[in-house]
VEXDREN-2710 file (C-alpha; in Angstrom, 1 decimal):
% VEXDREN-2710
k/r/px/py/pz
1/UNK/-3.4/-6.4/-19.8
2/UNK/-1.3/-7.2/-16.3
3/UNK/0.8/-5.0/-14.1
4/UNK/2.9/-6.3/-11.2
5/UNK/4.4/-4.4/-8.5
6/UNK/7.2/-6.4/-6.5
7/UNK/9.4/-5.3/-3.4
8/UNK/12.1/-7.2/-2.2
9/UNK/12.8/-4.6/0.3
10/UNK/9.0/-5.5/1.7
11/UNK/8.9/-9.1/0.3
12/UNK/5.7/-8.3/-1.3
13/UNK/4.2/-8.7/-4.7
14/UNK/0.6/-7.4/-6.4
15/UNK/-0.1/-8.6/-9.8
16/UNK/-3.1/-7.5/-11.4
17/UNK/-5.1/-8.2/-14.9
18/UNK/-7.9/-7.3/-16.3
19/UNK/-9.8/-10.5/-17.4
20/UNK/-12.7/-10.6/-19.8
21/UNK/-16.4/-9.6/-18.7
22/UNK/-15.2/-6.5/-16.8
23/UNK/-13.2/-8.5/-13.7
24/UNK/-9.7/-7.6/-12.6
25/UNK/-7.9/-10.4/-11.2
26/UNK/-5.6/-10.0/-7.8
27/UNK/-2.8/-12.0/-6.2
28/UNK/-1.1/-10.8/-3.5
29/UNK/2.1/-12.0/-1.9
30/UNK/2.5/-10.7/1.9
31/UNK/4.6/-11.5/4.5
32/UNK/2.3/-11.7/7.1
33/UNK/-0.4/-13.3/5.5
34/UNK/-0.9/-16.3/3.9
35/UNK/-1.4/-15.9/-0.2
36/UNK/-4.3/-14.2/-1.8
37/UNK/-5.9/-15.0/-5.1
38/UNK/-9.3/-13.4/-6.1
39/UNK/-10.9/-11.5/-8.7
40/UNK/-13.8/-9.1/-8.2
41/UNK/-16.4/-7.6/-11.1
42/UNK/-15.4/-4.2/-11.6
43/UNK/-18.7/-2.4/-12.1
44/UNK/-18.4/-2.2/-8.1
45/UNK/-15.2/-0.3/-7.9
46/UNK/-14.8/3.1/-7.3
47/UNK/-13.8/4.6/-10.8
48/UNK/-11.5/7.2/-8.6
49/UNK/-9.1/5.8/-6.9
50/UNK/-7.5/6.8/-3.7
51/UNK/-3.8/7.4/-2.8
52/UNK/-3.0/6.9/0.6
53/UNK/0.8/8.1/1.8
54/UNK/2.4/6.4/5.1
55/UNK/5.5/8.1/6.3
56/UNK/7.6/7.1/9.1
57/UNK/8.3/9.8/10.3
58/UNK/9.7/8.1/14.1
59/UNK/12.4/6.5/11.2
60/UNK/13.1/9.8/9.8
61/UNK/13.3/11.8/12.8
62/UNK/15.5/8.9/14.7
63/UNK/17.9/8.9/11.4
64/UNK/18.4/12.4/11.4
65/UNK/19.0/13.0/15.2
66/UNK/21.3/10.2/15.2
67/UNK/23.9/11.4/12.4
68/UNK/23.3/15.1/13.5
69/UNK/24.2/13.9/16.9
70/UNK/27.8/12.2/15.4
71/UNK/28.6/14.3/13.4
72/UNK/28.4/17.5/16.3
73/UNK/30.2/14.8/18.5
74/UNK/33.1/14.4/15.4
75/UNK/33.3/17.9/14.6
76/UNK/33.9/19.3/18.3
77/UNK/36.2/16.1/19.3
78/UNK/38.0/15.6/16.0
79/UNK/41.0/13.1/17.1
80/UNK/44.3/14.5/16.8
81/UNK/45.9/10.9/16.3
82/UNK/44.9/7.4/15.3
83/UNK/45.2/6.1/19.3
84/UNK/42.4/8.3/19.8
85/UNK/40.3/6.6/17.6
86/UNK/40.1/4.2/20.5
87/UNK/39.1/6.7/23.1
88/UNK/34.7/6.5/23.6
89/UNK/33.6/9.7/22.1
90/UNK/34.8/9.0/18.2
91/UNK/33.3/5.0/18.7
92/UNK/29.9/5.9/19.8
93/UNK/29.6/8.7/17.1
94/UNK/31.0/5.9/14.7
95/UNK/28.0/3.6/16.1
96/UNK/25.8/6.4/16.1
97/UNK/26.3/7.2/12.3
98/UNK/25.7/3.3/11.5
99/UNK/22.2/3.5/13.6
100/UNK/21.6/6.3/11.1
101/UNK/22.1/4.4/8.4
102/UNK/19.9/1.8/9.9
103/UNK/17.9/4.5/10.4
104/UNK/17.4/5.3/6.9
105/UNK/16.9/1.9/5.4
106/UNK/14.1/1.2/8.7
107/UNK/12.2/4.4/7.1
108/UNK/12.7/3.7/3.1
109/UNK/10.9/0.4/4.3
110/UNK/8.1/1.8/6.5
111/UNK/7.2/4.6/3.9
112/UNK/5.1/3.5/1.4
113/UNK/2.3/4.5/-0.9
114/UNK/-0.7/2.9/-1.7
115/UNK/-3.5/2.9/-4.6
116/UNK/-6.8/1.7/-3.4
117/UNK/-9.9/1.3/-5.2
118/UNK/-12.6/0.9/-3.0
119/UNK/-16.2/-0.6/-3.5
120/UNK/-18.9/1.8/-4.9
121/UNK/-21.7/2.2/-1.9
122/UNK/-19.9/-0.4/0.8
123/UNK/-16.6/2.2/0.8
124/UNK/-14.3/-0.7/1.5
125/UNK/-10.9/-1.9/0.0
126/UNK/-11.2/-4.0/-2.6
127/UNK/-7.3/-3.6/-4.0
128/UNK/-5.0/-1.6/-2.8
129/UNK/-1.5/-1.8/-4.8
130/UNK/1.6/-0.1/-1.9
131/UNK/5.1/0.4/-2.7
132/UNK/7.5/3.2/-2.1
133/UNK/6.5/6.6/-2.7
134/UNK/5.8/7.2/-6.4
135/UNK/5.4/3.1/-7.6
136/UNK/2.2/3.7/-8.6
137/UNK/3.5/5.8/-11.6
138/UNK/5.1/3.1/-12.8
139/UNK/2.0/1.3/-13.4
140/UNK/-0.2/4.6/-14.9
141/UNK/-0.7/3.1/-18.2
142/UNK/-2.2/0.2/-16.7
143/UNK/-4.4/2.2/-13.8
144/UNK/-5.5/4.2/-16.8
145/UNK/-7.0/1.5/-18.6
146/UNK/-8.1/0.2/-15.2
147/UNK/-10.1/3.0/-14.7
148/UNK/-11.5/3.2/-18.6
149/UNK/-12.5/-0.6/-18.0
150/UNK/-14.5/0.4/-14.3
151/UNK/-16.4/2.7/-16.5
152/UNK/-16.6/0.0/-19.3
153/UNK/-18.1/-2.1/-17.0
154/UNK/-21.1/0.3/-15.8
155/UNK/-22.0/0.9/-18.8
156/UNK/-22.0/-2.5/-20.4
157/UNK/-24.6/-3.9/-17.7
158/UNK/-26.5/-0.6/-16.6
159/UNK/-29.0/-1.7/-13.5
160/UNK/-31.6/0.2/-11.7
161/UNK/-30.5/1.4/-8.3
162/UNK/-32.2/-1.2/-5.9
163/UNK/-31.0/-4.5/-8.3
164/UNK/-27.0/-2.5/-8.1
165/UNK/-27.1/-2.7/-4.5
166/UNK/-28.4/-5.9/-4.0
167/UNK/-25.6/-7.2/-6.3
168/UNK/-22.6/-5.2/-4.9
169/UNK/-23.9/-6.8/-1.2
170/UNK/-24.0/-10.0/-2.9
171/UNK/-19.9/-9.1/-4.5
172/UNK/-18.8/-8.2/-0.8
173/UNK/-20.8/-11.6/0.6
174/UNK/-18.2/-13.2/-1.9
175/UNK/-14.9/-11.6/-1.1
176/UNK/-15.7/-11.7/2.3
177/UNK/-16.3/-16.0/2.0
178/UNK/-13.4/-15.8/0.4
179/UNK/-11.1/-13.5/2.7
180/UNK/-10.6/-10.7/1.2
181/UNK/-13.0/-8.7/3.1
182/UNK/-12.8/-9.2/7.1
183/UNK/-16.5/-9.5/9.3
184/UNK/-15.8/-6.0/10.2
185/UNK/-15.5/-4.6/6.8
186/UNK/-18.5/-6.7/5.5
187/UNK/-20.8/-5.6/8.3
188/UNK/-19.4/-1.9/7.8
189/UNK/-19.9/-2.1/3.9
190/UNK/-23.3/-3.7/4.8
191/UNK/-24.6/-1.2/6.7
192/UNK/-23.3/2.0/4.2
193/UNK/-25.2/-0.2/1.7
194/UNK/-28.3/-0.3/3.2
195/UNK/-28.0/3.5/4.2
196/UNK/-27.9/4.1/0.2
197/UNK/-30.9/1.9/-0.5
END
């Protein structure tokens, strides 16, 4: 089973699968960052994922002002004729209403939404899936059997306490040779680890 999330808005693209032996597989596509392919053993994750909303608000707040701003400006200097259409006030409300719109595209891409499953013990990221507000409901079916496999996948290889630990530090040694976990996150994983030990 596979879900992909794509944005050409963001230019970014998460496709996930869930391979045999309990693993979910993970490329990402960012931007910024160079390509990512990894895949991780799942009886590390977090069977309860969290949601994490970012709003631009600046975006928002900028929008609004700016078309409240020309529309006041239009409504109290309404021009009587089309050669005042030339005169300052009705061009800069005109420009101001287009900054809105700017605006408003600036904060539908800024706003976003994120899924992240994070590592059992270590508390760090190990997939986080963002798109616009409410993407992530377009890929319940598959978080749902995501979630039914991270379960799947403690039961299937049950471990005492100590040998669990030493393995998920040995899973976060990996992603972070890999990339996928920075030195900060590693160490900070490392150390709620040990804490738990």
């Amino acid at each position: 089973m596979s879900y992909t999330l794509a944005s050409k808005l963001r230019g970014c693209t998460t496709q996930l699968g869930l391979l045999d032996e309990h693993f979910l597989s993970v490329q990402l596509t960012r931007p910024d960052i160079e390509p990512r392919k990894y895949d991780f053993d799942l009886r590390f994750a977090n069977a309860k994922p969290v949601i994490v909303r970012h709003i631009a608000w600046f975006w928002l707040a900028l929008a609004i002002s700016l078309a409240a701003l020309a529309t006041c400006a239009l409504w109290m200097l309404w021009p009587e004729s089309a050669a005042e259409w030339i005169h300052p006030v009705p061009l800069t409300a005109a420009a101001a209403l287009l900054a809105s719109l700017g605006s408003v595209l600036m904060f539908l891409r800024r706003t976003t939404e994120s899924l992240e499953f994070t590592s059992v013990h270590g508390g760090v990221t190990l997939v986080s899936v963002t798109g616009a507000i409410g993407s992530a409901r377009e890929g319940k079916k598959f978080f749902v059997e995501l979630i039914k496999s991270i379960n799947a996948a403690k039961a299937a290889r049950p471990q005492p306490p100590h040998q669990f630990l030493r393995d998920e530090m040995r899973e976060h040694h990996r992603l972070r040779e890999l990339g996928v976990l920075t030195e900060e996150q590693y160490e900070t994983s490392k150390s709620r680890i040990l804490a738990s030990h």
